[in-house]
RODO-2510 file (C-alpha; in nm, 4 decimals, decimal comma):
residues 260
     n   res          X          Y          Z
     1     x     1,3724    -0,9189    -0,7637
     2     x     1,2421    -1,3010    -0,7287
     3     x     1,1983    -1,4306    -1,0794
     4     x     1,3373    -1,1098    -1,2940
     5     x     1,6245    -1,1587    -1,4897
     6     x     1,6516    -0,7829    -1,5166
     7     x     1,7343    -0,7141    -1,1463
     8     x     1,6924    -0,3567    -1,0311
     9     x     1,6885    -0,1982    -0,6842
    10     x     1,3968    -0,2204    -0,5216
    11     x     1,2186     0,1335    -0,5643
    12     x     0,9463     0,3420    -0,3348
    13     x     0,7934     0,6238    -0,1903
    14     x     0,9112     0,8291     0,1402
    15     x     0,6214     1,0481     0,2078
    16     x     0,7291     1,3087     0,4456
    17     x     0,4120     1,4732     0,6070
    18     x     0,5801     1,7194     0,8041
    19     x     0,6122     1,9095     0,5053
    20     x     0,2856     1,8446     0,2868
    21     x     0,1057     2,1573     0,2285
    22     x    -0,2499     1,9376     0,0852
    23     x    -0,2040     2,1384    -0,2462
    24     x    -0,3359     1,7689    -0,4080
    25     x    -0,0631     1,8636    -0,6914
    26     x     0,0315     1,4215    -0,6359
    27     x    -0,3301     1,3465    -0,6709
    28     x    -0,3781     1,5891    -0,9914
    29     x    -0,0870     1,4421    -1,1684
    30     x    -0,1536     1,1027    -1,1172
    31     x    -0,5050     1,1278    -1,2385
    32     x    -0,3774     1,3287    -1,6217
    33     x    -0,0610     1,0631    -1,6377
    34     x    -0,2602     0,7909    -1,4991
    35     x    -0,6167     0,8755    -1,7113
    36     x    -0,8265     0,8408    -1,4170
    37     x    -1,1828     0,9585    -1,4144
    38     x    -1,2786     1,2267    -1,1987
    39     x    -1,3927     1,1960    -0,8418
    40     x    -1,6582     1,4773    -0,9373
    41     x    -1,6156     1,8242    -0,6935
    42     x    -1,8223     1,7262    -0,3600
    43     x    -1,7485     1,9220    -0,0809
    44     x    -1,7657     1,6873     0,2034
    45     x    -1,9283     1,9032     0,5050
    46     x    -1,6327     1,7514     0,7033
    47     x    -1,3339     1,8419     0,5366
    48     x    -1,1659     1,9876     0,2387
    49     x    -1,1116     1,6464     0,0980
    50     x    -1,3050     1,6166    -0,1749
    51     x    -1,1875     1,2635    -0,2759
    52     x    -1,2448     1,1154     0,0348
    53     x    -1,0509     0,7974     0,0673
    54     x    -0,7552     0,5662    -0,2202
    55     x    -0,9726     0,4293    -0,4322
    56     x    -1,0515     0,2423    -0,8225
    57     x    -1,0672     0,6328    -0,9371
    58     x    -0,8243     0,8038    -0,6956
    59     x    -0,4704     0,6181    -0,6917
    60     x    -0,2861     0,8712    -0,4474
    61     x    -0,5064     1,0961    -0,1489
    62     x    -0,4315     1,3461     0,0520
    63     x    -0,5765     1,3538     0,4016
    64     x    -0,6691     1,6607     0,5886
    65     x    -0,6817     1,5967     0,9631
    66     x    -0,8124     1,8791     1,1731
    67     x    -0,6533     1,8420     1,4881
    68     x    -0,6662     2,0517     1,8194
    69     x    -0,3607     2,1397     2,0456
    70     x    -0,3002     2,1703     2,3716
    71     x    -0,3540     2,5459     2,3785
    72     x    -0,6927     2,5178     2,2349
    73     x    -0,5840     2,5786     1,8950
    74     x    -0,5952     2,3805     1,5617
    75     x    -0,3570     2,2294     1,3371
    76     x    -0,3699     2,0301     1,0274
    77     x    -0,1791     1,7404     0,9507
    78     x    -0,1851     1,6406     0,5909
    79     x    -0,0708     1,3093     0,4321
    80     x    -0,0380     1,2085     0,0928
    81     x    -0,1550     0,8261     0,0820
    82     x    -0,0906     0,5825    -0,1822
    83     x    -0,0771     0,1717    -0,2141
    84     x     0,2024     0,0506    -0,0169
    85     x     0,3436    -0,2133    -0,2256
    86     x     0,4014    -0,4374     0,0855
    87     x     0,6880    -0,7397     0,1075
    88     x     0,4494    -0,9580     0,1769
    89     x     0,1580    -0,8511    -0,0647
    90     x    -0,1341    -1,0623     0,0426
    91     x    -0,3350    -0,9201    -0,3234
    92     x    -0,0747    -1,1145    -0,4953
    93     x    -0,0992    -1,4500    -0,3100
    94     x    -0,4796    -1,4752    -0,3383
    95     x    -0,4754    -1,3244    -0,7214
    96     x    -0,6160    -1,6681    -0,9317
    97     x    -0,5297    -1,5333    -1,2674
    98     x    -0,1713    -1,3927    -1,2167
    99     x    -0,3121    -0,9876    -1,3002
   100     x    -0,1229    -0,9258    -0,9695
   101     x     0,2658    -0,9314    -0,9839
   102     x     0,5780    -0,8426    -0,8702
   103     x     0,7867    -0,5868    -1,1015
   104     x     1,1823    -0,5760    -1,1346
   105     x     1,1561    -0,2864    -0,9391
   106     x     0,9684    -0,4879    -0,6510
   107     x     0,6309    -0,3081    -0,7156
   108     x     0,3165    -0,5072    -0,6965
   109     x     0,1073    -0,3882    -1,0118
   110     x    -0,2092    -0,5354    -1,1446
   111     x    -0,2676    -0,6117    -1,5453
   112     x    -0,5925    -0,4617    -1,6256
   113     x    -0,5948    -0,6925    -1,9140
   114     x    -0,5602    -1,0148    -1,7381
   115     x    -0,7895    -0,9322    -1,4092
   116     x    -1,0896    -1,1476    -1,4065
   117     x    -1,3118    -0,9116    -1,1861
   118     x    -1,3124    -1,1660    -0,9184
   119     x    -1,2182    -0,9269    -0,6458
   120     x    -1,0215    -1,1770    -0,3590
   121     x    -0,7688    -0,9149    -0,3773
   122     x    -0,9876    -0,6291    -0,2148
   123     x    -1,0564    -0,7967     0,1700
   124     x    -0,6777    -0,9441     0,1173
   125     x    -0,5096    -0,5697     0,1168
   126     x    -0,4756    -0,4535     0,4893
   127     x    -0,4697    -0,1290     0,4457
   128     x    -0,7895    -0,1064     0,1877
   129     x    -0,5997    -0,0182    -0,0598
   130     x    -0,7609    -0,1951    -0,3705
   131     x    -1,1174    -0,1292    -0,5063
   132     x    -1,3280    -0,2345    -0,7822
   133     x    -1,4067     0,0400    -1,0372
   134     x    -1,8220     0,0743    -1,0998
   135     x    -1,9243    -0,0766    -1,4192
   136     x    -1,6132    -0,2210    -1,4968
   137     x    -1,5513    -0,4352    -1,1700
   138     x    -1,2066    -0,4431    -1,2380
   139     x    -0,9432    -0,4052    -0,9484
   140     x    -0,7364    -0,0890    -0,9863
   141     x    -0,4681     0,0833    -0,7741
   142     x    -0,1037     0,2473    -0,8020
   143     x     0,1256     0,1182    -1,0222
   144     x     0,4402     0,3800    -0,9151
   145     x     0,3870     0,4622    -1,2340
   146     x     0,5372     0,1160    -1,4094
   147     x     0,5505     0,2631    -1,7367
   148     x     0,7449     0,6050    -1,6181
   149     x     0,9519     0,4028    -1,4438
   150     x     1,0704     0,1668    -1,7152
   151     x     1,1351     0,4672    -1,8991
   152     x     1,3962     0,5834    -1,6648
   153     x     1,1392     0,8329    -1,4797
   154     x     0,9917     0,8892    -1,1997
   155     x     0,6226     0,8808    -1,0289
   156     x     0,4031     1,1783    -1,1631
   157     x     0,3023     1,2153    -0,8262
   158     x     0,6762     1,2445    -0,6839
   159     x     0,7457     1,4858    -0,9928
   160     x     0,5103     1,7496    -0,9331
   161     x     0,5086     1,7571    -0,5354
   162     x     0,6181     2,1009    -0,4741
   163     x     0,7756     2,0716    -0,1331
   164     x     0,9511     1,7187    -0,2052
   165     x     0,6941     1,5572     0,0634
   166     x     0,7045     1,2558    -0,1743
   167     x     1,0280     1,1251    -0,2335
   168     x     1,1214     0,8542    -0,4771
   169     x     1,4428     0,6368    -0,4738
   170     x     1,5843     0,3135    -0,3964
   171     x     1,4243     0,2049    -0,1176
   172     x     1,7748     0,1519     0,1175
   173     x     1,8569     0,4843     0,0420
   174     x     1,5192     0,6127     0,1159
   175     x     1,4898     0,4570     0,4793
   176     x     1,8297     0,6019     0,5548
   177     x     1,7250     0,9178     0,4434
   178     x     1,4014     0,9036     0,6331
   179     x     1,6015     0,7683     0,9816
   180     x     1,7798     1,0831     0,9671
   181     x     1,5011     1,3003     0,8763
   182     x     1,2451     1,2010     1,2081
   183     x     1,5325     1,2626     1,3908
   184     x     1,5455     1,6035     1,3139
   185     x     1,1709     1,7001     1,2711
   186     x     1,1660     1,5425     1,6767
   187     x     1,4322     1,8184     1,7671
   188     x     1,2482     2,0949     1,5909
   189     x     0,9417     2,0262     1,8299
   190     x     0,7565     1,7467     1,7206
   191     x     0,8450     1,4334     1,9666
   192     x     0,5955     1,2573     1,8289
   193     x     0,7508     1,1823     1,5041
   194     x     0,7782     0,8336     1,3503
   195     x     0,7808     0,6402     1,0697
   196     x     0,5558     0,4230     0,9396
   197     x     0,5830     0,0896     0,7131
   198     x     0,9942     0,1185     0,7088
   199     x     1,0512    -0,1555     0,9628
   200     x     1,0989    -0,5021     0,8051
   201     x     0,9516    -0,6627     1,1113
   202     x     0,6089    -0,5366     1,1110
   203     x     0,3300    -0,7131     0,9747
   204     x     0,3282    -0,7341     0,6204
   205     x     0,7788    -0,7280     0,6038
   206     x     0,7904    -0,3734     0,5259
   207     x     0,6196    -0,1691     0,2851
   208     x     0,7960    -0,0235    -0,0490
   209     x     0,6176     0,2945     0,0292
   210     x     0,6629     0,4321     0,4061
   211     x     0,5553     0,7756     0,5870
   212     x     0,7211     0,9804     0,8314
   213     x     0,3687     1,0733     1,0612
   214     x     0,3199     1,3760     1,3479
   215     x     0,0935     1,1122     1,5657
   216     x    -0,0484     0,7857     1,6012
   217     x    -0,1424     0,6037     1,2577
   218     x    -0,4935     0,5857     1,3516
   219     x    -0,5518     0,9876     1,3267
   220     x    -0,3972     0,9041     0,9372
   221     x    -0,6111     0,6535     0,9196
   222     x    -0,3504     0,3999     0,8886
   223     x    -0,3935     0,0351     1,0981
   224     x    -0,1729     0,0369     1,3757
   225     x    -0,0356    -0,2762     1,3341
   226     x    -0,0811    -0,4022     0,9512
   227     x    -0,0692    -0,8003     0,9192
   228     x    -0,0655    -0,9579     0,5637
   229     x    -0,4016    -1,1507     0,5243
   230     x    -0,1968    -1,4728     0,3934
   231     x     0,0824    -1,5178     0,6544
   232     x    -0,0909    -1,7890     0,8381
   233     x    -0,1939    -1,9638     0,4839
   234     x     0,1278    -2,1795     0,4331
   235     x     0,0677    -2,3472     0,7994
   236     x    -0,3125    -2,3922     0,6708
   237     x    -0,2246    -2,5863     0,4004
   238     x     0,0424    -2,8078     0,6008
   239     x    -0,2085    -2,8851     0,8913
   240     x    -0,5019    -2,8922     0,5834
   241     x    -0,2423    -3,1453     0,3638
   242     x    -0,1814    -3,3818     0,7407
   243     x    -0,5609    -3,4052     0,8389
   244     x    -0,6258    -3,5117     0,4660
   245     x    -0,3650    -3,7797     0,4919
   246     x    -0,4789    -3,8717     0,8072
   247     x    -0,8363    -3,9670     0,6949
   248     x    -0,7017    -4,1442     0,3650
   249     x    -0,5167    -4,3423     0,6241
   250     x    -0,8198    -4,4108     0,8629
   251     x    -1,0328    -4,4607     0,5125
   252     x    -0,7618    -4,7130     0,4034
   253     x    -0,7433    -4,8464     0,7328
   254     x    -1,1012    -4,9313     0,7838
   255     x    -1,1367    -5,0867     0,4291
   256     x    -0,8832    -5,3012     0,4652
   257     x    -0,9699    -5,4304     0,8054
   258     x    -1,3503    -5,5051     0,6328
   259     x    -1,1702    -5,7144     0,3430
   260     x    -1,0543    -5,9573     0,6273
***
């Protein structure tokens, strides 16, 4: 990646929720690797989700989506979220200390010892990704397990998913893999098969961690069309830079004209 001299492919998540069973094995493993503090054991009346939503405490979540059928049935569609470590990472372009960067593996991590607390990086993430921990107002979120990684290893949370929902690998290889895999989950019965984030063209260039979903990305609750927070900033700062000329100009102008 951009300013590495130790270039490696670029690495991420498939999460395939066709086959998620919501055993929360992924979350579990990435709180003991991870040492994340406990979400305590609320039953929320709506769901068996006890941790609710990603947060400073809870790096990957599983959803549970109740959702009926035509034949007046149920089903439940599970997915196991996580940060998406997005192409264009607007947390990274709005970080003022530098916490936030870009790994060799072309992860977006943030260093806990050089974040400031300021939080600009929570409102910048589109898909609410990033939160500030209670009495420590420090941002935290998934790292794809830098550390395992560097190591030669992969995610905890990819490691101890039982049914291989969440797949790690170089991300090329991973969107091939995932091409061919919607196509055959739509010809077992589900047309409504997709994936999500693997497109380069969307809104934030891709994301290094992408989801094959059963429905729309709003019954995930996923945006439907994610836009990095900081794609319009570069043209802000070119029309910002021209009107400040301008009025230097017109100051410089008017000064001069009053000399004579």
């Amino acid at each position: 990646m951009a300013g590495h001299l130790d270039r490696r492919p670029r690495m991420g998540f498939f999460t395939d929720t066709s086959v998620c069973i919501g055993c929360k094995a992924c979350e579990v493993a990435c709180k003991e690797w991870n040492q994340l503090p406990a979400d305590g054991l609320d039953f929320l009346a709506t769901s068996y989700d006890n941790t609710g939503a990603l947060g400073s405490d809870s790096w990957r979540h599983v959803a549970f989506v109740e959702q009926p059928t035509d034949g007046g049935g149920l089903r439940w569609l599970m997915s196991s979220d996580v940060c998406k470590h997005c192409t264009e990472a607007a947390c990274l372009d709005v970080c003022p200390t530098g916490s936030l960067f870009r790994t060799e593996f072309g992860t977006v991590v943030v260093q806990q010892d050089v974040c400031n607390g300021c939080g600009y990086c929570v409102p910048a993430c589109p898909f609410g990704v990033i939160d500030q921990r209670r009495g420590d107002g420090r941002a935290w979120k998934c790292t794809l397990c830098y550390d395992r990684l560097r190591d030669g290893q992969e995610p905890a949370c990819a490691k101890a998913c039982p049914t291989a929902s969440i797949q790690f690998g170089p991300l090329d290889e991973l969107r091939a893999r995932a091409g061919a895999r919607v196509e055959a989950v739509r010809a077992a019965g589900e047309p409504g098969a997709r994936l999500y984030g693997a497109e380069e063209s969307d809104g934030v260039g891709g994301t290094g961690a992408f989801f094959l979903l059963l429905d729309e990305p709003a019954v995930y609750g996923l945006p439907a069309f994610p836009v990095a927070t900081t794609r319009d900033l570069p043209a802000m700062w070119r029309a910002a830079a021209a009107g400040a000329a301008a009025l230097v100009a017109g100051v410089a102008t008017a000064f001069l004209g009053s000399r004579r």
